[in-house]
C-alpha positions, 0 to 999 in steps of 0.5 A: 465512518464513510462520511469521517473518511471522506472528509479525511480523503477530500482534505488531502493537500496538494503534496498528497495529491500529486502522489496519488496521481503519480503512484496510479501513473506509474503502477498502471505502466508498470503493471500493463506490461505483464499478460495474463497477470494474477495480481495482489493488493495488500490494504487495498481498501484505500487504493484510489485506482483500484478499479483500473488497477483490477481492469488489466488484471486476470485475476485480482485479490485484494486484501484488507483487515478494515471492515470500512476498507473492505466495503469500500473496496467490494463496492469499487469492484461491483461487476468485476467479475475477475475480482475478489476482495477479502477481510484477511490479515497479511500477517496470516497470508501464507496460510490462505494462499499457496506458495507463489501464487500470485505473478505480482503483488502490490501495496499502495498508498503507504501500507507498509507503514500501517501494518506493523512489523514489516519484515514479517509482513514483507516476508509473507507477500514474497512467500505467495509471490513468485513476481514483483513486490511493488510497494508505494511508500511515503518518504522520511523527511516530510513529516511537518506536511503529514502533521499539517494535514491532521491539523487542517483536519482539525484531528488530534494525532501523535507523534511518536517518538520511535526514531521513525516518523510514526504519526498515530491518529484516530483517524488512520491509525498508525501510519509510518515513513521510510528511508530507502535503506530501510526498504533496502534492510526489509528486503535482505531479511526476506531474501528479497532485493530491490530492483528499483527505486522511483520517486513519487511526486515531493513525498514519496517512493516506489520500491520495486522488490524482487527474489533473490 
């Protein structure tokens, strides 16, 4: 699975890239304003800026259901002393943490749209967060260069034919984009609304969520 992996990560093209290097950028900016901040990584397994990330925290949680993900992400954070990664479901995250605990919390590179249900995953992050909710997101409208990238691969994938832009891949799994509005419906239904949008490079989007 590592070696299938990186060959996936190394194949990014260049849109993906320069998301990457935008969603590390900003979230780092956004994040190194708060002290003593106690931070929450939802799928942090494929989080390329983990380690900065976990750096400038007092305390770092990552979750992930992958085992893959959850090697990968101990053996990022080897040494980090204030750094905790755990195997945990994020439809079950209220039941392992108490009711704001967490200052902030944060879902990189996409993985809302790898979870399933998103209102319900949405509503179980804000219940463990008394701060933000920062989400990175892959944007509606791009989805010939998130085929292209399979096909380079040289991987079978499918398009599912579900109104939103859902690629399934045996590879990743199922991995979906989202409109603003979308983000906007998610954060209602959770009593949570959007304090701001920030675009990431071509492709994507960050949405910066807050209670009501």
């Amino acid at each position: 699975m590592e070696r299938i992996l990186g060959l996936a990560i190394n194949k990014y093209p260049q849109e993906y890239k320069d998301y990457i290097k935008e969603e590390g950028k900003v979230v780092l900016e956004l994040l190194s304003k708060d002290k003593d901040i106690k931070l929450l990584d939802v799928g942090c397994g494929s989080n390329m800026n983990i380690e900065n990330i976990a750096k400038i925290t007092k305390e770092f949680v990552g979750i992930d259901l992958d085992d893959s993900m959850v090697y990968e992400a101990k053996d990022k954070l080897e040494g980090n002393k204030r750094a905790k990664i755990v195997k945990l479901d994020v439809h079950k995250l209220s039941e392992s943490y108490k009711k704001n605990y967490f200052n902030t919390s944060i879902a990189m590179w996409n993985a809302l749209g790898s979870m399933g249900d998103e209102v319900h995953w949405l509503g179980e992050v804000a219940k463990v967060t008394k701060g933000r909710i920062i989400l990175s997101l892959v944007e509606k409208g791009h989805l010939e260069i998130r085929q292209k990238y399979y096909e380079d691969l040289n991987s079978t994938y499918l398009v599912m034919n579900d109104g939103k832009e859902t690629i399934f891949s045996p590879i990743w799994g199922y991995s979906r984009a989202f409109s603003k509005e979308d983000i906007e419906a998610y954060a209602k239904a959770c009593k949570l609304k959007v304090e701001k949008f920030i675009p990431l490079a071509k492709i994507g989007f960050l949405a910066i969520l807050v209670k009501k």
